[in-house]
C-alpha positions as CSV (number, residue, x, y, z in Angstrom):
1,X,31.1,8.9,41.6
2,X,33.5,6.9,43.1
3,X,32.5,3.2,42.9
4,X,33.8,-0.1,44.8
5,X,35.2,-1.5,41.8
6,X,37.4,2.1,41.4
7,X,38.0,2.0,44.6
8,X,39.9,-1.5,45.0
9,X,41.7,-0.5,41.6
10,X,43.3,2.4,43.2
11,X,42.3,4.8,41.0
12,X,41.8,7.2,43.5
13,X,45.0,9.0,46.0
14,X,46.0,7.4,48.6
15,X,44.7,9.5,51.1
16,X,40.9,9.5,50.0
17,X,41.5,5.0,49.9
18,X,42.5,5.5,53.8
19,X,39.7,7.8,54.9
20,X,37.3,5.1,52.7
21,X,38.5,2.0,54.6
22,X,38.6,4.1,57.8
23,X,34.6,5.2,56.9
24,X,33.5,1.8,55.7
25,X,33.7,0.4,59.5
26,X,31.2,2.9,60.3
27,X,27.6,2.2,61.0
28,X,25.2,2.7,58.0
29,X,23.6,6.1,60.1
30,X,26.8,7.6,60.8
31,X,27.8,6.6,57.4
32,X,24.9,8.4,56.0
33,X,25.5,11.4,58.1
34,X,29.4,12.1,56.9
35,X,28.0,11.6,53.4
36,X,25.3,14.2,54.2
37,X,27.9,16.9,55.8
38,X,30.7,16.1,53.0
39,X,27.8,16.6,50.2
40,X,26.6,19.9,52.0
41,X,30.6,21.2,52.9
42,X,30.5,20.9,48.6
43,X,27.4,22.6,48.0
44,X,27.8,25.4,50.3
45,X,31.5,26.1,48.7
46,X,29.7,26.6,45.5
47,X,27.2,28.7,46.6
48,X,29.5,30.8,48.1
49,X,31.7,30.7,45.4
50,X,28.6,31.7,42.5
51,X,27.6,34.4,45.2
52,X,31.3,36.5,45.1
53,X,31.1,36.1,41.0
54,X,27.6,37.7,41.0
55,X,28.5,40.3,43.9
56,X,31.7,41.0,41.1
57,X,29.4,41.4,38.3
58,X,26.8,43.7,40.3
59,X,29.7,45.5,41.4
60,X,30.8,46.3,37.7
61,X,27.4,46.7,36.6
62,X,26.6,49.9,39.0
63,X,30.6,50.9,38.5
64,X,29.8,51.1,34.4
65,X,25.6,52.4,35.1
66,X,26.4,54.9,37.6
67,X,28.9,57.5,35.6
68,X,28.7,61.3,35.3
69,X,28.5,60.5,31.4
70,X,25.2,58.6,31.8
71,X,23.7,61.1,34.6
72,X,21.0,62.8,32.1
73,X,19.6,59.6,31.5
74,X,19.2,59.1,35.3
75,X,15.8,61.9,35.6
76,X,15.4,60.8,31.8
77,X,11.3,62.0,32.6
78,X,12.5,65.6,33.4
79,X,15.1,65.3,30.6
80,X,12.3,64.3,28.0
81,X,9.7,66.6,29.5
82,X,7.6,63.8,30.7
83,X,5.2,64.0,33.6
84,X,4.6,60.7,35.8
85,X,1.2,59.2,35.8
């Protein structure tokens, strides 16, 4: 988190120190409310982001489950001469 202190040291770029002084002059609600959007613009990003990696995985997972190899196992009842209860 990005404190004062860091901030007047320059330890962050340029362009982020120029949207800060440019956001500081705001009122404390509209303030609040870029915060809120910025925070949300993150969040969102890595939902998405953890949503395409589990899509991948689910998309391997019925890739390697569902194979011609594996298709006695898929009526493994009738295969086993089992009767559903």
């Amino acid at each position: 988190m990005l404190t004062a202190t860091e901030y007047r040291a320059g330890t962050v770029s340029p362009r982020v120190q120029r949207a800060f002084a440019r956001n500081v002059q705001l009122p404390p609600l509209e303030r609040l409310t870029l915060a809120k959007l910025l925070l949300e613009s993150v969040l969102s990003d890595t939902q998405r982001e953890e949503a395409d990696w589990m899509a991948l995985g689910l998309e391997a997972f019925q890739h390697d489950w569902d194979n011609d190899e594996d298709a006695i196992y898929d009526n493994w009842q009738a295969h086993y001469d089992l009767t559903t209860r």
